[in-house]
N, C-alpha and C positions, 0 to 999 in steps of 0.2 A: 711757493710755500704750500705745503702742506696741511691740513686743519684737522682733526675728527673730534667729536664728541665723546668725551671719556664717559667710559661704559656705564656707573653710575646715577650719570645724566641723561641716559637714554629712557628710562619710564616718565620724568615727568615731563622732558622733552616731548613727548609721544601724547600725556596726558592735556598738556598744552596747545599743542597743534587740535588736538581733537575736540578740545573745545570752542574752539572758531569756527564759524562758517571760512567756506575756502574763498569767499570772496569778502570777506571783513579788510585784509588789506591791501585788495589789487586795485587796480587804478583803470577804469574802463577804457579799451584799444589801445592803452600801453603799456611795456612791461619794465622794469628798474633792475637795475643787479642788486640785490643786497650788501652791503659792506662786508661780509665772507666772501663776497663774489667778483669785489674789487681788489686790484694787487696794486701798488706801490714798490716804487726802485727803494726806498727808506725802510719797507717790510721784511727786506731780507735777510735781516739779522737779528730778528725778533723770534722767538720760537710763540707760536699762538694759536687756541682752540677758536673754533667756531662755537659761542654760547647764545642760545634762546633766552631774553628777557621772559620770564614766569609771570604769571597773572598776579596783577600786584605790584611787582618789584618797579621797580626805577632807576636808574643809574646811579642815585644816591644812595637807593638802599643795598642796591647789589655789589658796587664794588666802592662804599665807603667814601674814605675825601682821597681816592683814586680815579673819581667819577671824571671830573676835567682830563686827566691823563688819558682813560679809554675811549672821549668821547673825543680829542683830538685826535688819534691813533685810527678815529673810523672815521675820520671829515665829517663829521655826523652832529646836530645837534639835540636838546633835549625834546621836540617837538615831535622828533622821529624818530628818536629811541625808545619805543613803547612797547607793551607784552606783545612778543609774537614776533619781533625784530630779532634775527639775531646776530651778534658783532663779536668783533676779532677782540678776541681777549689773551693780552700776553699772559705766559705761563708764571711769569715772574713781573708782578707787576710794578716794583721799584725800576724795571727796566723802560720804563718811559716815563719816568717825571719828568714834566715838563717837556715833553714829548716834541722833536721838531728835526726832519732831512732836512732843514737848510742849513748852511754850510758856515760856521764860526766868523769868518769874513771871507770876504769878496773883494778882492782887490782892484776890478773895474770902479767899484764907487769910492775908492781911495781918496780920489780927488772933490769926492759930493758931500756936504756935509747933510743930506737926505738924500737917501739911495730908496728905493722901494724894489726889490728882485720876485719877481712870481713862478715858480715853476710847475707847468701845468703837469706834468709825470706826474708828482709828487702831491699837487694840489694842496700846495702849499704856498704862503708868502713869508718872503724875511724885512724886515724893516732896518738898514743898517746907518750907521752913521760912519761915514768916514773909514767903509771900508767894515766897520767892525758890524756884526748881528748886535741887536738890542734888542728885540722881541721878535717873537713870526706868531703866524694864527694858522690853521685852517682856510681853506677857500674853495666856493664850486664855482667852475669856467663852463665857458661855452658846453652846452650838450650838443649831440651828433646833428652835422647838419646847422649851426650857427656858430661856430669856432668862436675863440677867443683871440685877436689877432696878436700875431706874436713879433717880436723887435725893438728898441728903443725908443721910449715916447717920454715926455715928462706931463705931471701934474700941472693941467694951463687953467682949471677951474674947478670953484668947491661949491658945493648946496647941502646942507646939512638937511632938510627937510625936503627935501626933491623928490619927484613922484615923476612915475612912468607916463610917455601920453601915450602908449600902443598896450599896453597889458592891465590889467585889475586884477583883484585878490581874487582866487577860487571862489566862482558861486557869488559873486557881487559883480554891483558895479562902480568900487572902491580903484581907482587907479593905484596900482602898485605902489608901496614906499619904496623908494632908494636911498635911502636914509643915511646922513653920514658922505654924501655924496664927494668923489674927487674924480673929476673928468681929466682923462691922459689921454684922449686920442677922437678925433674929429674926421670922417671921411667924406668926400666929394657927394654931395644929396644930404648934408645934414647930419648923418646916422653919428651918436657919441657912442662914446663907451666910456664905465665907469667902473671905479671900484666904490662897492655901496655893502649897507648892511643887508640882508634878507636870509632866509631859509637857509641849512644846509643840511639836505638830506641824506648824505650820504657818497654821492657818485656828482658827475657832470651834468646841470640843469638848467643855466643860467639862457637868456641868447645871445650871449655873448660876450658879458660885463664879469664881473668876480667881483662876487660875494661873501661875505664875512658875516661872522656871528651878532645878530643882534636882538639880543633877546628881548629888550624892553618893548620894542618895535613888536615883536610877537604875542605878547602879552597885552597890548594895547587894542591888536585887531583879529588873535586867537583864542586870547583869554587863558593862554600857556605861555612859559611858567608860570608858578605864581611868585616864583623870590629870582627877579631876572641877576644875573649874575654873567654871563658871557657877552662880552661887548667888544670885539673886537674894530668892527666897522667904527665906536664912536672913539677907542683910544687911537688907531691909525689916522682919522682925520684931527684927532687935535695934537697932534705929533706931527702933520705935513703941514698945516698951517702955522702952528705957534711961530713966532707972538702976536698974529695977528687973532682977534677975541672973535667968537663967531656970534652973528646977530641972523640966523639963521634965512639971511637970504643967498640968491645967487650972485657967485663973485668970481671975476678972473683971475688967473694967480700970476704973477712977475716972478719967473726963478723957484717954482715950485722941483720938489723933490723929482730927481729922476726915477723913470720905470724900465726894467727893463724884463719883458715876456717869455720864455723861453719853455720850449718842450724836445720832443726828441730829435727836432730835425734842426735845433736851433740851442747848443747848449755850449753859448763861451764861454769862457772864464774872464 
């Protein structure tokens, strides 16, 4: 896909950049794509400009109650969508309400009455019952060098308040939240992997696990948003457990929703 800057947009574009120092958003010894700089099999049919958030603006102010539809369309959440970010903006923006490449139903989970399908291409998850899609969110997977393992696993355990014991928050010594926790896969030494709430900046970050939006969680230990409103990690976990109530410890699951991982070298039907 194609992107540019309509011509109009190019002075405060220009004005913008030059008001930053050139290392206000780089990230010391390593570099990130930008979500203009990330392509998706889903993007293909979207016609879309590469736009600069302006000093000020917000994703609320910029593209209105479209803000969830663009910020789904860039796997991106509000914490990273800030002046000097810039992201894929369809030319028509009614063309992704409700924004989502996964696939209406999946007839693999035909027989599941909780399917959970993730496709790491698309960075994206669907939630189906019974074959049929019921919701999907956004998600970041494994970044380079810690994969997200890909296959058939189900949901064997939940921790809604779960924390990391190998990583902490930037700049603390706060053990990572994994908040919202649903563990599908267990390897030989220990190591889980889960699907949890945290960050989504954009591209692939995770080391390993997939991550969903959760803002509250961000607000609590970023002090952004201020009005949380994305929650995907906490509605996907009270949708794999119900009707069991959550008392926010660790628990095994009997018969939890099937997973199933899939990227380019791995895409059944």
């Amino acid at each position: 896909m194609r992107y540019r800057f309509p011509p109009r947009a190019l002075l405060p574009v220009l004005l913008v950049v030059l008001s930053y120092p050139a290392d206000t958003f780089a990230v010391p010894g390593r570099t990130h794509p930008t979500p203009c700089g990330v392509q998706y099999p889903g993007d293909s049919g979207v016609e879309w400009d590469c736009i600069l958030l302006r000093k000020g603006e917000s994703p609320e102010k910029r593209f209105g109650d479209r803000w969830k539809d663009v910020l789904r369309f860039n796997r991106i959440d509000r914490r990273h969508a800030y002046p000097g970010v810039s992201l894929k903006v369809p030319r028509r923006l009614e063309e992704i309400a409700d924004f989502t490449p996964m696939p209406a139903e999946y007839p693999a989970g035909d027989n599941e009455a909780k399917w959970i399908l993730i496709d790491l291409d698309e960075q994206f998850l669907g939630a189906y019952e019974h074959g049929v899609l019921i919701y999907s969110a956004p998600i970041t997977s494994g970044e380079r060098g810690r994969k997200t393992p890909e296959g058939d696993f189900r949901v064997g355990a939940y921790h809604s308040t779960h924390r990391s014991t190998e990583y902490c928050i930037e700049g603390t010594d706060i053990p990572y939240p994994m908040t919202w926790g649903l563990r599908f896969h267990v390897v030989p030494g220990g190591v889980s992997y889960w699907i949890h709430g945290r960050d989504l900046p954009g591209y692939r970050a995770s080391h390993g696990c997939v991550g969903l939006y959760d803002e509250s969680m961000q607000k609590k230990h970023y002090g952004v948003p201020r009005f949380p409103e994305l929650e995907d990690a906490r509605r996907l976990f009270e949708w794999a457990i119900a009707p069991i109530p959550d008392d926010g410890k660790f628990h095994l699951l009997r018969d939890g929703p099937g997973v199933r991982i899939m990227g380019s070298g791995n895409r059944r039907k």
